[in-house]
PDB file of N, CA, C, O and CB in Angstrom:
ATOM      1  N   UNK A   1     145.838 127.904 100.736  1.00  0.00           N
ATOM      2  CA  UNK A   1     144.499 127.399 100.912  1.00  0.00           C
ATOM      3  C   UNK A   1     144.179 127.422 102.401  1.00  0.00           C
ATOM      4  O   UNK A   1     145.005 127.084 103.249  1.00  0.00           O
ATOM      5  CB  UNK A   1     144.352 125.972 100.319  1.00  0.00           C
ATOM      6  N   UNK A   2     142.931 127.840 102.686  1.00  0.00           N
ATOM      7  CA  UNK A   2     142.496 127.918 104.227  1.00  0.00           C
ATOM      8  C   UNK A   2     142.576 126.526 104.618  1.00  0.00           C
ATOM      9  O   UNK A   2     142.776 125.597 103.836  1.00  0.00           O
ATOM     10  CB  UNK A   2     140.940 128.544 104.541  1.00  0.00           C
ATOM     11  N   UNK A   3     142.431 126.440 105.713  1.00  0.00           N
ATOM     12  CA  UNK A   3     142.718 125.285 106.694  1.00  0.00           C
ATOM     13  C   UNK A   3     140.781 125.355 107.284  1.00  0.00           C
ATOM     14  O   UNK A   3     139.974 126.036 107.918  1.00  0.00           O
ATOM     15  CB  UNK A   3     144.366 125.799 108.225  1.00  0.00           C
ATOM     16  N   UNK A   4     140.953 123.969 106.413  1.00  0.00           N
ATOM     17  CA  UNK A   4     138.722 123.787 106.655  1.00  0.00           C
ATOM     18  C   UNK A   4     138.810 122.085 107.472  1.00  0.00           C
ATOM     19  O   UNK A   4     139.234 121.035 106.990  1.00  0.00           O
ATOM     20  CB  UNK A   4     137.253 123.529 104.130  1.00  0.00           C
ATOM     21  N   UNK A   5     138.311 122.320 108.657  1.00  0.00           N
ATOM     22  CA  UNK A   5     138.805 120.666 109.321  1.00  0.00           C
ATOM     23  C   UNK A   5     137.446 119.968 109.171  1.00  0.00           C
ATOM     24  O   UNK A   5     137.283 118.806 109.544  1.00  0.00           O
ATOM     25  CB  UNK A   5     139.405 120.586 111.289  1.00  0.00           C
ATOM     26  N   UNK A   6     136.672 120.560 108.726  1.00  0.00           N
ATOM     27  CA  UNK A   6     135.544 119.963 108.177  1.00  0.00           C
ATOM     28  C   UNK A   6     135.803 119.041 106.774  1.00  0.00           C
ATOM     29  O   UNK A   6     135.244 117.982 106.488  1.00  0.00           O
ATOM     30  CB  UNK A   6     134.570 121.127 107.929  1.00  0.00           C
ATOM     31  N   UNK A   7     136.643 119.645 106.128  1.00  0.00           N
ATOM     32  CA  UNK A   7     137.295 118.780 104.810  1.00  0.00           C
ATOM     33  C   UNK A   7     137.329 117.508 104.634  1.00  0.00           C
ATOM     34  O   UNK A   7     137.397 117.643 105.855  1.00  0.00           O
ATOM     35  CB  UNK A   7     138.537 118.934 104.622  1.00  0.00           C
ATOM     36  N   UNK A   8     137.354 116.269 104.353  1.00  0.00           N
ATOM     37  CA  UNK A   8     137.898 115.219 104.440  1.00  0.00           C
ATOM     38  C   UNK A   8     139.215 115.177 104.463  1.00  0.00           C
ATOM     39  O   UNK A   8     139.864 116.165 104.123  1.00  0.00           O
ATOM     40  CB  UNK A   8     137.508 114.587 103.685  1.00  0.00           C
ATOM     41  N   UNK A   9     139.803 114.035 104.865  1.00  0.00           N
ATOM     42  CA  UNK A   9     141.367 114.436 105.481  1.00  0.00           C
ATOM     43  C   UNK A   9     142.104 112.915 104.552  1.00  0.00           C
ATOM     44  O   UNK A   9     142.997 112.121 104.849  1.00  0.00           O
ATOM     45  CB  UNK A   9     141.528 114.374 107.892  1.00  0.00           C
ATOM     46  N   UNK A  10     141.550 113.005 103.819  1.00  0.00           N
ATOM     47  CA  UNK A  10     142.436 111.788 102.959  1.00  0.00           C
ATOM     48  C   UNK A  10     141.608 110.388 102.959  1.00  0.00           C
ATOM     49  O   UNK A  10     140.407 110.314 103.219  1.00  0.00           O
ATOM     50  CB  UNK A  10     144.089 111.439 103.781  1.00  0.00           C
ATOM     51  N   UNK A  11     142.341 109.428 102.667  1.00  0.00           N
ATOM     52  CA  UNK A  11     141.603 107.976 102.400  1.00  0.00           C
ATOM     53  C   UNK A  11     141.397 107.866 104.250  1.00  0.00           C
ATOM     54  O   UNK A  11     140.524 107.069 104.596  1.00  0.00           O
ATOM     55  CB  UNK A  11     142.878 106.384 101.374  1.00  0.00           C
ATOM     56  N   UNK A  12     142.092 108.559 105.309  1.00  0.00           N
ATOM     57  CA  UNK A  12     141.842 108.345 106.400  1.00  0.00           C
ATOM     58  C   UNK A  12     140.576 108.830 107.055  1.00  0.00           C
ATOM     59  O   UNK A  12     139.919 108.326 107.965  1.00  0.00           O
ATOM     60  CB  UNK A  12     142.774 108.672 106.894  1.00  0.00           C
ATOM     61  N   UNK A  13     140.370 110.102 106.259  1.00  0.00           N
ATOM     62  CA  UNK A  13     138.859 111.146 107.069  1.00  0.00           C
ATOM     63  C   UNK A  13     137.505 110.215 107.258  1.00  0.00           C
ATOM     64  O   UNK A  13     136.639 110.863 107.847  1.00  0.00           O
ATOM     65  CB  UNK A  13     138.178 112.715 105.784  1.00  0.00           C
ATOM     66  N   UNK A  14     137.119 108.988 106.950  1.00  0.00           N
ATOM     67  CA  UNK A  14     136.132 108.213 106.640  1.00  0.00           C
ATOM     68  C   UNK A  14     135.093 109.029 106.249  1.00  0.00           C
ATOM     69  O   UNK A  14     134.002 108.625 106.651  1.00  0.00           O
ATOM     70  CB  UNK A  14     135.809 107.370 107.612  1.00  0.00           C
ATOM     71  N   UNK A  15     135.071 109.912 105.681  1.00  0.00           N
ATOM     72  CA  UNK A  15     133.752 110.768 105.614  1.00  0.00           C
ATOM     73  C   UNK A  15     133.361 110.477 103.736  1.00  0.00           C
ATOM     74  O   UNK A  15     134.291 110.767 102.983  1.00  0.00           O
ATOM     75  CB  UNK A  15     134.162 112.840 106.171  1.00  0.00           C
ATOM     76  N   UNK A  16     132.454 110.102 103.276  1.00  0.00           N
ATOM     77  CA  UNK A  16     132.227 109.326 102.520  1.00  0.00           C
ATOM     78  C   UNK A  16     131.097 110.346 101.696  1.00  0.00           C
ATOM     79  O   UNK A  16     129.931 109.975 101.832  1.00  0.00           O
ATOM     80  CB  UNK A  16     131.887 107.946 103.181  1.00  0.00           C
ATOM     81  N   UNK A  17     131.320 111.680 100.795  1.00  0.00           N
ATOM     82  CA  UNK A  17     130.007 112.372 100.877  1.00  0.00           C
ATOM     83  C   UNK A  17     128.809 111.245 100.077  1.00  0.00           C
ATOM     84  O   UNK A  17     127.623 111.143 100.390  1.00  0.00           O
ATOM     85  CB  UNK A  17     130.178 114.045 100.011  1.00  0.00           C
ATOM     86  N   UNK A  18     129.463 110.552  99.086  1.00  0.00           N
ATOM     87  CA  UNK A  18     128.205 110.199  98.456  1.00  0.00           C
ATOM     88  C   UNK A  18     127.603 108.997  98.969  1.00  0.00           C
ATOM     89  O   UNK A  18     126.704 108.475  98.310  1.00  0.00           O
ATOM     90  CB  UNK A  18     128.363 110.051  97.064  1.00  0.00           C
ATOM     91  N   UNK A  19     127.972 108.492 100.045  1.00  0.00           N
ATOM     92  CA  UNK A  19     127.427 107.796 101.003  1.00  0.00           C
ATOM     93  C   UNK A  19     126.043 108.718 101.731  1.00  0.00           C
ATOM     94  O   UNK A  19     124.957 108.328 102.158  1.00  0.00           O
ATOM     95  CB  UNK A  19     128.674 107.444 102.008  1.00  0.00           C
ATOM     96  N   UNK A  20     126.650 110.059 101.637  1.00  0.00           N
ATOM     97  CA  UNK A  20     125.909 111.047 103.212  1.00  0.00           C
ATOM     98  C   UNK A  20     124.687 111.646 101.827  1.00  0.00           C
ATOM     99  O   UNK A  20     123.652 112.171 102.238  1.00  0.00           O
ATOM    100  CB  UNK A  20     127.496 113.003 104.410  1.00  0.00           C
ATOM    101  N   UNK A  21     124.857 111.546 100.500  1.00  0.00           N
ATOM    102  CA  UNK A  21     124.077 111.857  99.731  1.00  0.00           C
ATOM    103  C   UNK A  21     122.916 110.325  99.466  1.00  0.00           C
ATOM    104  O   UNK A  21     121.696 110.416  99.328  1.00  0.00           O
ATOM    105  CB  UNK A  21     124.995 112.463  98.529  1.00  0.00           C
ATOM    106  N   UNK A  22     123.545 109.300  99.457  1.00  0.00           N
ATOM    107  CA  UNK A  22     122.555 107.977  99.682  1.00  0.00           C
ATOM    108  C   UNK A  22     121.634 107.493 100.596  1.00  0.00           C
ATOM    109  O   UNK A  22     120.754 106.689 100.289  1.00  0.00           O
ATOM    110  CB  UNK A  22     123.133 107.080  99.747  1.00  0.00           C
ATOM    111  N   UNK A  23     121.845 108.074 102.015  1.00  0.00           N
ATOM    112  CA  UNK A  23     121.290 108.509 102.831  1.00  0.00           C
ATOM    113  C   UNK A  23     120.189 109.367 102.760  1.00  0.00           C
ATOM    114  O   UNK A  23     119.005 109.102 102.964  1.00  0.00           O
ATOM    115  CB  UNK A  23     121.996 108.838 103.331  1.00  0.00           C
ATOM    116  N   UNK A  24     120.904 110.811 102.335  1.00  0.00           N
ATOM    117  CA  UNK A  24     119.734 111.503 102.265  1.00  0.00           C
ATOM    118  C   UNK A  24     118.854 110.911 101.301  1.00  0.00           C
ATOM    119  O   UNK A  24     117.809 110.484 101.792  1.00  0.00           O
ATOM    120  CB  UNK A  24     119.958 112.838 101.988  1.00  0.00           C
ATOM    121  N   UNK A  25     118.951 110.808 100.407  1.00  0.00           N
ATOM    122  CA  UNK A  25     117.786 110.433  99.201  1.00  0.00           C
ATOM    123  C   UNK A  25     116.682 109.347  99.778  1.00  0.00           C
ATOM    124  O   UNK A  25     115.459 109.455  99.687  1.00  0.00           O
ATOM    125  CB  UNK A  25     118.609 109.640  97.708  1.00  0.00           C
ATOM    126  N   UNK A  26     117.533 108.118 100.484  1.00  0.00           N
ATOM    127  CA  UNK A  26     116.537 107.350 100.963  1.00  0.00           C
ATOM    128  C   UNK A  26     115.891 107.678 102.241  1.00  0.00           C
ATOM    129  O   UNK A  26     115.159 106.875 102.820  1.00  0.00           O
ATOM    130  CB  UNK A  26     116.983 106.176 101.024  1.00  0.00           C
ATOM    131  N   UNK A  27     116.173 108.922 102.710  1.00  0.00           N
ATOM    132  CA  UNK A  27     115.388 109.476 103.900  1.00  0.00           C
ATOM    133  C   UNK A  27     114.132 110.299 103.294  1.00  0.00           C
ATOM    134  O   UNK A  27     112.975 110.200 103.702  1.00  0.00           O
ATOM    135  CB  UNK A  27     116.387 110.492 104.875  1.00  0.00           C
ATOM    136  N   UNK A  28     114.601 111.164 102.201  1.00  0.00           N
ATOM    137  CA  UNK A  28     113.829 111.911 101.182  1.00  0.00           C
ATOM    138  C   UNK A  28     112.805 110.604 100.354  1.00  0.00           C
ATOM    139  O   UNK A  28     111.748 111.104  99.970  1.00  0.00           O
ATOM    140  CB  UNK A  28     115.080 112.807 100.018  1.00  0.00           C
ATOM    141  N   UNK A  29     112.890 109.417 100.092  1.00  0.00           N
ATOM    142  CA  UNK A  29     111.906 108.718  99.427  1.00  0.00           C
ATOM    143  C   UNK A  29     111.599 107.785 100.693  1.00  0.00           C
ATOM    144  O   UNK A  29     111.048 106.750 100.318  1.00  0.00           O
ATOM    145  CB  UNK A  29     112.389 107.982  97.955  1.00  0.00           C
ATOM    146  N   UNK A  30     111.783 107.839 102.036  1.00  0.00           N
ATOM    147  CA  UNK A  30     111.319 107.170 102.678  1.00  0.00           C
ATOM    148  C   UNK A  30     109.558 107.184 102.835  1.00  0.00           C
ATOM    149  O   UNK A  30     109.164 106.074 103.194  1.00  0.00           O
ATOM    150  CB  UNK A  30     112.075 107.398 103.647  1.00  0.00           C
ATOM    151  N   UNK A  31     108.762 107.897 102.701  1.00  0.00           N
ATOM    152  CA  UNK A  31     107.542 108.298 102.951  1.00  0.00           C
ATOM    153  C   UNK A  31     106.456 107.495 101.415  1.00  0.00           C
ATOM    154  O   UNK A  31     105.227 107.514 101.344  1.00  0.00           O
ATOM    155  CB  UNK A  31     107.678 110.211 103.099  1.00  0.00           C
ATOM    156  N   UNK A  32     107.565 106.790 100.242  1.00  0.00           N
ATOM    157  CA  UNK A  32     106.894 106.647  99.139  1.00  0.00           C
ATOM    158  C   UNK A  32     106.564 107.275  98.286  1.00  0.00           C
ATOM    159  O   UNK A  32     106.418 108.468  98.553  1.00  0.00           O
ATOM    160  CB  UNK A  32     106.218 106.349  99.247  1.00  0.00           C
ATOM    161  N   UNK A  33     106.258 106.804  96.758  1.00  0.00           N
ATOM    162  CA  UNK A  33     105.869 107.855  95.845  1.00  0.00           C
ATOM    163  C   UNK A  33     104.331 108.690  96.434  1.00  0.00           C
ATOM    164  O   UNK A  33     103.407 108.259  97.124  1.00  0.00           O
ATOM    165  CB  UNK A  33     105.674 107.049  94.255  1.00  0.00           C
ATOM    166  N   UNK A  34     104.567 109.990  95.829  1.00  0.00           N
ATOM    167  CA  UNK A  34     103.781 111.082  96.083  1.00  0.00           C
ATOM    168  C   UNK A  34     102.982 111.262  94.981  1.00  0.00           C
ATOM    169  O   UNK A  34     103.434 111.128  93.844  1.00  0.00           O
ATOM    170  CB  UNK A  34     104.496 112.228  96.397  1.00  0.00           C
ATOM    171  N   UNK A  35     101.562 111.623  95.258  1.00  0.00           N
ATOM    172  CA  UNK A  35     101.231 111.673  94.114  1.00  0.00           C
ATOM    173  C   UNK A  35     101.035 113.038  93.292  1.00  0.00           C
ATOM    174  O   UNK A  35     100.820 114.052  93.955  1.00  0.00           O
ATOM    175  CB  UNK A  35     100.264 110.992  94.165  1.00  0.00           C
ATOM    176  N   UNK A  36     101.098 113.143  91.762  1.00  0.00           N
ATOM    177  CA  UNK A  36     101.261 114.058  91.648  1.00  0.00           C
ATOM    178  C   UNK A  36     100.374 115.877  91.789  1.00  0.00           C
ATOM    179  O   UNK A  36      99.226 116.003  92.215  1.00  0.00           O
ATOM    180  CB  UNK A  36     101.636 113.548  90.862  1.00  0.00           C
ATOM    181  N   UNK A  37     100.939 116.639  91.490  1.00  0.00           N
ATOM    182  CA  UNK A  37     100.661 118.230  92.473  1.00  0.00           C
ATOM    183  C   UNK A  37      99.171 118.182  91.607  1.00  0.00           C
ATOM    184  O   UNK A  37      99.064 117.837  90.430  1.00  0.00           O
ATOM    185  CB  UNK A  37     102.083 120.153  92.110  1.00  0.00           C
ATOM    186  N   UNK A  38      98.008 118.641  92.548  1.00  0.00           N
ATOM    187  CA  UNK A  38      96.390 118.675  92.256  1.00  0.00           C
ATOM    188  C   UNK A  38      96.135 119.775  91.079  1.00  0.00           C
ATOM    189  O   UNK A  38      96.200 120.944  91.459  1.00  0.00           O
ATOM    190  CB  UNK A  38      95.446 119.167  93.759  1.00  0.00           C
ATOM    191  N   UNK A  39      95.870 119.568  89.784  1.00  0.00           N
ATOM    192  CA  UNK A  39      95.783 121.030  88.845  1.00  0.00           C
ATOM    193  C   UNK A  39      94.530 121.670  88.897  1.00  0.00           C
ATOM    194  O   UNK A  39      93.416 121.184  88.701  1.00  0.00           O
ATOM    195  CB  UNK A  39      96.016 120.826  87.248  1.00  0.00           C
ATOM    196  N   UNK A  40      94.854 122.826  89.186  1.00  0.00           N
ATOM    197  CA  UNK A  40      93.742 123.978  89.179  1.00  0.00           C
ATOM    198  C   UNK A  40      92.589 123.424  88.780  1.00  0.00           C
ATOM    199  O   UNK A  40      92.789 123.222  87.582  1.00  0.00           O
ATOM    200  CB  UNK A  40      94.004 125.186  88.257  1.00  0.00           C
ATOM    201  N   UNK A  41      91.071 122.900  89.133  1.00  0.00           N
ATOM    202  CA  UNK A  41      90.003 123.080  88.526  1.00  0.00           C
ATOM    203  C   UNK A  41      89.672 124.427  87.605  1.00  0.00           C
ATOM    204  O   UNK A  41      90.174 125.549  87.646  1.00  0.00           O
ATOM    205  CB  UNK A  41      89.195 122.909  89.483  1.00  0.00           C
ATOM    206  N   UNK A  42      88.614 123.865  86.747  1.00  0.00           N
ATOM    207  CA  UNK A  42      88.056 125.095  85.982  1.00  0.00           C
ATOM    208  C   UNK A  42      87.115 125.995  86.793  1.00  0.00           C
ATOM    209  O   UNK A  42      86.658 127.060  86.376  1.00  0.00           O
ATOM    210  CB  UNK A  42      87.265 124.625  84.728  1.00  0.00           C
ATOM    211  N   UNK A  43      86.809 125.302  88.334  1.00  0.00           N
ATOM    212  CA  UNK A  43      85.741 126.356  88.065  1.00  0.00           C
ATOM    213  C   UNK A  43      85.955 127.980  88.631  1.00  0.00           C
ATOM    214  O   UNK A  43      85.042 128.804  88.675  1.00  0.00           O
ATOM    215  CB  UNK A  43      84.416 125.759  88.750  1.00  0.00           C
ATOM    216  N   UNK A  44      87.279 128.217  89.021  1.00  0.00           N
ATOM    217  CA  UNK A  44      87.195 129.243  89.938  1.00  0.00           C
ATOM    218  C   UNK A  44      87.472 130.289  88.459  1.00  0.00           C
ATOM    219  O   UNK A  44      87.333 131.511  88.507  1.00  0.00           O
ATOM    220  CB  UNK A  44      88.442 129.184  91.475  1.00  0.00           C
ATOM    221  N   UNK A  45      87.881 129.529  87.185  1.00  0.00           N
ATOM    222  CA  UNK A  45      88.247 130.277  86.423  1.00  0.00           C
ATOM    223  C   UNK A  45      87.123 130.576  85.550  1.00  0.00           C
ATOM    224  O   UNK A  45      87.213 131.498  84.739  1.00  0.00           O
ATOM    225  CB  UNK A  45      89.312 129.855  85.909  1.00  0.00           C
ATOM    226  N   UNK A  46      86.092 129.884  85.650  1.00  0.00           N
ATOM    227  CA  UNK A  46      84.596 130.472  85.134  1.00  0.00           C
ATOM    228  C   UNK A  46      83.884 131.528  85.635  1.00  0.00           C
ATOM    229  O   UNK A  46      83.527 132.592  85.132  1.00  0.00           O
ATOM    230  CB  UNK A  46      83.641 129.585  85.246  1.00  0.00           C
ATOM    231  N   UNK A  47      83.721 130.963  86.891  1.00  0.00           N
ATOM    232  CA  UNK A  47      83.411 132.201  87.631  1.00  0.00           C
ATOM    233  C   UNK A  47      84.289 133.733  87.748  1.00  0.00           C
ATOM    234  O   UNK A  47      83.860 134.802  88.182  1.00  0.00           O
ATOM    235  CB  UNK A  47      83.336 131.677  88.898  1.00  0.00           C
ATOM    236  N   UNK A  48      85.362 133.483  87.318  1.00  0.00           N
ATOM    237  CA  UNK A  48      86.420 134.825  87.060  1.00  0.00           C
ATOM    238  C   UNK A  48      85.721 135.518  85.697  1.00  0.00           C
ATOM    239  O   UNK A  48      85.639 136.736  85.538  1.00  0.00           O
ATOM    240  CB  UNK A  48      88.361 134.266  86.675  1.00  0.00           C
ATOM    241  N   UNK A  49      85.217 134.481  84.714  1.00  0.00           N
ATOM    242  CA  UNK A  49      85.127 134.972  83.552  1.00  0.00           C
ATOM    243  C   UNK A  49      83.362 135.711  83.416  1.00  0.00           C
ATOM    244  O   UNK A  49      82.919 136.714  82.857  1.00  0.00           O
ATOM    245  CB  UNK A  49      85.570 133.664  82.499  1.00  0.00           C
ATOM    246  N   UNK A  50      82.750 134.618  84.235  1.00  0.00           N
ATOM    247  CA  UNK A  50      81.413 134.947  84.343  1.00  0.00           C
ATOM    248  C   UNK A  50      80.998 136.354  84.865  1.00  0.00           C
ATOM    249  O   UNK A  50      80.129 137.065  84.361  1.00  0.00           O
ATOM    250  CB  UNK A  50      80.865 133.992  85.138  1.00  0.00           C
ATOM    251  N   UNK A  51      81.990 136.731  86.287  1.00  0.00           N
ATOM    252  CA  UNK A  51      81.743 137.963  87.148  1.00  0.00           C
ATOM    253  C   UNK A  51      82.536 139.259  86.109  1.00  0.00           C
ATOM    254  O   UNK A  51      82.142 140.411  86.290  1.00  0.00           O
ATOM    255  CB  UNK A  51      82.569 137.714  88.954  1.00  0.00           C
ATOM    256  N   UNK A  52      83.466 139.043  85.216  1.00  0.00           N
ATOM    257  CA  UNK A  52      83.677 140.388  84.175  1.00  0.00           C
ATOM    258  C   UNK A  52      82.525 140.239  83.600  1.00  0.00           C
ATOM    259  O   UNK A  52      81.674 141.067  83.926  1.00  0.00           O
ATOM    260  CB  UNK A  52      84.961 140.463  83.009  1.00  0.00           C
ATOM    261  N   UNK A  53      82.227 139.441  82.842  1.00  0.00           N
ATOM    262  CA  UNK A  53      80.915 140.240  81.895  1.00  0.00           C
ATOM    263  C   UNK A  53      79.956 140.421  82.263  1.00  0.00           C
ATOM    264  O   UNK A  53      79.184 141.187  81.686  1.00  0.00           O
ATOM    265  CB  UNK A  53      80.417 139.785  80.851  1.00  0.00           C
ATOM    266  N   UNK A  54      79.503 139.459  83.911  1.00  0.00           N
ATOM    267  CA  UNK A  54      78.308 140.672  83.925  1.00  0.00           C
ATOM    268  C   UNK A  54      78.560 141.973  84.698  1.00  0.00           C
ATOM    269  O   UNK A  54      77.599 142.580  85.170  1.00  0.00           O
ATOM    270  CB  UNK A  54      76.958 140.118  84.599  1.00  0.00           C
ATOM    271  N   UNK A  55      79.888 142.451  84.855  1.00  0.00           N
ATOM    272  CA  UNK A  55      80.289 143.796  85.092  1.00  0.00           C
ATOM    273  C   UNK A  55      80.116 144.760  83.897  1.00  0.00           C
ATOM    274  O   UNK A  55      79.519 145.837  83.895  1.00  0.00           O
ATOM    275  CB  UNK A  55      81.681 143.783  85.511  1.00  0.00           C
ATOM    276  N   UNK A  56      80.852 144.063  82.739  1.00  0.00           N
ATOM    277  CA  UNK A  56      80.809 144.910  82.092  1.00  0.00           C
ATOM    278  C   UNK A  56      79.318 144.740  81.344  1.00  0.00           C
ATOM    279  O   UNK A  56      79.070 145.585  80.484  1.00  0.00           O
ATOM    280  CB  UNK A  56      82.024 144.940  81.389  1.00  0.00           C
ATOM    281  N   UNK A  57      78.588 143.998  81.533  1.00  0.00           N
ATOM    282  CA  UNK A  57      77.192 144.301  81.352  1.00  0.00           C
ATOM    283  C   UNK A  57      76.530 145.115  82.475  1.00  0.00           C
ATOM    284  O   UNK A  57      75.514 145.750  82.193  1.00  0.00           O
ATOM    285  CB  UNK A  57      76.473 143.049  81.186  1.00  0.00           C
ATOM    286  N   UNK A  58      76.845 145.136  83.275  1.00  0.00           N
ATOM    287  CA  UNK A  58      76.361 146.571  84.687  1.00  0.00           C
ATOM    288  C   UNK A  58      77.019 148.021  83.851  1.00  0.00           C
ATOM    289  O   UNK A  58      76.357 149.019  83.565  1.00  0.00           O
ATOM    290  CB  UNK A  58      77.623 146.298  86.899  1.00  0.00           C
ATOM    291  N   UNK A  59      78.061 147.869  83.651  1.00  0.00           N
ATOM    292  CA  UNK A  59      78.747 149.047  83.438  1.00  0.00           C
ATOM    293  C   UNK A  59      78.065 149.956  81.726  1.00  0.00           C
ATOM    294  O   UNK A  59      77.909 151.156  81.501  1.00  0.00           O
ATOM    295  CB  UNK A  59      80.567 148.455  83.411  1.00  0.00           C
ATOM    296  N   UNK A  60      77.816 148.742  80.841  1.00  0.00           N
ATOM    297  CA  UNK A  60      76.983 149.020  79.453  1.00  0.00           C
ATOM    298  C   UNK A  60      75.829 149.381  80.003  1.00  0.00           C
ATOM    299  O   UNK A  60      75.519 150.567  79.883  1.00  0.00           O
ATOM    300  CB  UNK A  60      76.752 147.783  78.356  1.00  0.00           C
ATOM    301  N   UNK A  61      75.103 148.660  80.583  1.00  0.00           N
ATOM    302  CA  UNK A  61      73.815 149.906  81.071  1.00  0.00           C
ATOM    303  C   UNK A  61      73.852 150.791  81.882  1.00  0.00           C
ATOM    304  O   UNK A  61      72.700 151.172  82.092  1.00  0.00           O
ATOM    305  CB  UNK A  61      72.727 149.516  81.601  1.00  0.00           C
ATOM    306  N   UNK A  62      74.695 151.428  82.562  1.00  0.00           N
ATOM    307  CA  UNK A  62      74.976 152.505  83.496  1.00  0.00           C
ATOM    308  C   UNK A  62      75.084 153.214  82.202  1.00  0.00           C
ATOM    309  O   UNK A  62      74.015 153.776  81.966  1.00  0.00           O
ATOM    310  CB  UNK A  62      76.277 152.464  84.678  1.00  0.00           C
ATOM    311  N   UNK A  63      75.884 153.387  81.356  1.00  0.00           N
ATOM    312  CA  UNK A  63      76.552 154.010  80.413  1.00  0.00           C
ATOM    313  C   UNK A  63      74.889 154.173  79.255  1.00  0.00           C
ATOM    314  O   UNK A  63      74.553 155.265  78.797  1.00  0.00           O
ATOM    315  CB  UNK A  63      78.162 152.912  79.837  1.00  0.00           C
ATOM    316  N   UNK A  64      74.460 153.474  79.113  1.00  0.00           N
ATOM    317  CA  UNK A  64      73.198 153.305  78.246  1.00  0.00           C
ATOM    318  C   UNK A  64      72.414 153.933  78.681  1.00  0.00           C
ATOM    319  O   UNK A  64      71.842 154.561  77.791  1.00  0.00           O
ATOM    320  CB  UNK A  64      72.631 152.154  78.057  1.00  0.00           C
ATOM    321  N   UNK A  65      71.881 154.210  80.035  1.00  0.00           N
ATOM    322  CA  UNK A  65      70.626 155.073  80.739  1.00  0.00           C
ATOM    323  C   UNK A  65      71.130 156.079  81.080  1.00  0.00           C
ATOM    324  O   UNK A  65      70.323 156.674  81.794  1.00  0.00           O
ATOM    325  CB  UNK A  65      69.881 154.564  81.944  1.00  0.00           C
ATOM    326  N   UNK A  66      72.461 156.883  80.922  1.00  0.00           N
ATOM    327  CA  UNK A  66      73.428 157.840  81.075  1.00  0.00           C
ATOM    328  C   UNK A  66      73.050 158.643  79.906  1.00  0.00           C
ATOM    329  O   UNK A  66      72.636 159.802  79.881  1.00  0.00           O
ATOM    330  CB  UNK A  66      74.905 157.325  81.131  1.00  0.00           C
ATOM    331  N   UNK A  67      73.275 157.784  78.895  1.00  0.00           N
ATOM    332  CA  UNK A  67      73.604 158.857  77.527  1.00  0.00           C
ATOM    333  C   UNK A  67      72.236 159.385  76.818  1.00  0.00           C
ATOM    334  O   UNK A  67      72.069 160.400  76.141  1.00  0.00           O
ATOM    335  CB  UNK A  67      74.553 157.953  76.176  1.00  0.00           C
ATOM    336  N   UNK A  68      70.935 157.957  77.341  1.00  0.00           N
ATOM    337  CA  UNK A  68      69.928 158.175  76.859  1.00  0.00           C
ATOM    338  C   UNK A  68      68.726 159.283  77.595  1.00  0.00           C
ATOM    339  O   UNK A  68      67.649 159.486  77.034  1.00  0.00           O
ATOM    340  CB  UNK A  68      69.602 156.931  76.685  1.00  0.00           C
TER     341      UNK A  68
END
């Protein structure tokens, strides 16, 4: 086994990870609950739906004064 001196070194190493994991967490919830992620409004998705058909209503009369 490699020789890692980063390791803990027995009941002597004092290095404690789930101490250094209790830490982090309460550094990570230090700021308070967050609230939750903003969901997409509808409207950008109307307007997605609105601007195809009146394309393909541009495109039906291009095609209509074409054939006629």
């Amino acid at each position: 086994m490699a020789h890692n001196p980063h390791a803990p070194q027995g009941p002597a190493g004092g290095h404690d990870p789930a101490g250094s994991t209790q830490m982090f967490r309460a550094f990570v919830d230090e700021d308070g609950p967050r609230p939750p992620a903003a969901t997409p409004s509808s409207g950008p998705r109307v307007g997605l739906i609105v601007g195809i058909v009146a394309v393909l209503a541009v495109i039906a009369a291009v095609v209509w004064f074409a054939l006629s």
